[in-house]
C-alpha positions as CSV (number, residue, x, y, z in Angstrom):
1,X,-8.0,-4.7,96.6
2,X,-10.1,-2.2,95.7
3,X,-10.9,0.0,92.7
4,X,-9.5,3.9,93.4
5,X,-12.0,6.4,92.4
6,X,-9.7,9.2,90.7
7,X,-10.9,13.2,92.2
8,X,-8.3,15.1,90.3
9,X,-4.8,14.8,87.8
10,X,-2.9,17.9,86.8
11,X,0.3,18.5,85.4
12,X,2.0,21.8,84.3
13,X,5.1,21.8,81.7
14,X,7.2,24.7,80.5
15,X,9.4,24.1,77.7
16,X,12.9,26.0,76.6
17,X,14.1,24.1,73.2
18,X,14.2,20.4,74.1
19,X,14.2,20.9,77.6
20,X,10.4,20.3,79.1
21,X,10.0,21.3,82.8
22,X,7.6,19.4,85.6
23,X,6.5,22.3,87.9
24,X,3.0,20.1,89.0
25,X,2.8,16.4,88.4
26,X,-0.3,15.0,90.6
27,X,-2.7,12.6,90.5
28,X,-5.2,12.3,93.7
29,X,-7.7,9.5,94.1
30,X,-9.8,8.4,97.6
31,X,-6.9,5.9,98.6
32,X,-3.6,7.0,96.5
33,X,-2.2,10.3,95.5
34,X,0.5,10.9,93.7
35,X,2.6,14.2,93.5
36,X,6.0,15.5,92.6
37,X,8.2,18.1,89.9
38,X,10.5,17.0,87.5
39,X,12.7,17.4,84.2
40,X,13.1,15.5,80.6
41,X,16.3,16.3,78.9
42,X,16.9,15.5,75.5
43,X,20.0,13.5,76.9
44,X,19.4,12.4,80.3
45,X,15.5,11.4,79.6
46,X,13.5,11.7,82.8
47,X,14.9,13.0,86.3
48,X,11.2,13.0,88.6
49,X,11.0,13.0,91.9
50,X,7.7,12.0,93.3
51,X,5.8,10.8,96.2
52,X,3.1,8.3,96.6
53,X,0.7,8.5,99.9
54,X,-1.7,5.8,100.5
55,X,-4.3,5.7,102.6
56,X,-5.6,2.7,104.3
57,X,-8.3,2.8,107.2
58,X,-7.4,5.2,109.6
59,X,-3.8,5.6,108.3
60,X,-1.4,6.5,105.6
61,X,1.9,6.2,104.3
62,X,4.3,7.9,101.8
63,X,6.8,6.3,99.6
64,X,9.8,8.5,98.5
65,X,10.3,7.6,94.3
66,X,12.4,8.5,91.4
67,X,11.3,8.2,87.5
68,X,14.1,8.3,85.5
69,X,15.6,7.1,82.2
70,X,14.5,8.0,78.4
71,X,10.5,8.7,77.8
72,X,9.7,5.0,76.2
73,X,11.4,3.2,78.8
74,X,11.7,4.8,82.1
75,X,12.4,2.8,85.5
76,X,11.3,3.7,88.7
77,X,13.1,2.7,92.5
78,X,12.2,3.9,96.3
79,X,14.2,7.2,96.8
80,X,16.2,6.7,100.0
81,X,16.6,3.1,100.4
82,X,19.8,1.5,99.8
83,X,18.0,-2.1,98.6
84,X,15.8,-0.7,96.1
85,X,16.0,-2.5,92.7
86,X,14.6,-0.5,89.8
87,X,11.7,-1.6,87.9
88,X,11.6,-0.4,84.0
89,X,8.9,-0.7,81.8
């Protein structure tokens, strides 16, 4: 495993009362880019959807996730796939 040289992060938030907004969540490296939109309600806690692409050799592949749960402790599981345990930190 190698080290992944980050190129570029952004992440654009609008805000009405408690309610924040995730228009732009990215982060893009040589080998792993990250990208999605999402919401934190004062409630609910997070609701993102996001998807990670790796690249390896000549190839890539996406995995489909969803970051949910309250700001200090959010969990996140494979989007689509009926086995997926959720991992919370």
């Amino acid at each position: 495993m190698s080290a992944i040289n980050y190129e570029d992060m952004a992440l654009s938030v609008s805000q009405t009362g408690e309610e924040f907004w995730f228009s732009t969540i990215s982060m893009r490296g040589d080998t792993l880019y990250f990208g999605g939109a999402g919401d934190y309600l004062i409630d609910t806690g997070l609701g993102c959807t996001l998807n990670a692409t790796i690249r390896k050799d000549a190839g890539s592949f996406t995995v489909p996730l969803k970051l949910s749960g309250p700001l200090r402790a959010p969990c996140i599981d494979i989007t689509g796939k009926t086995d997926s345990k959720k991992t919370c930190f």
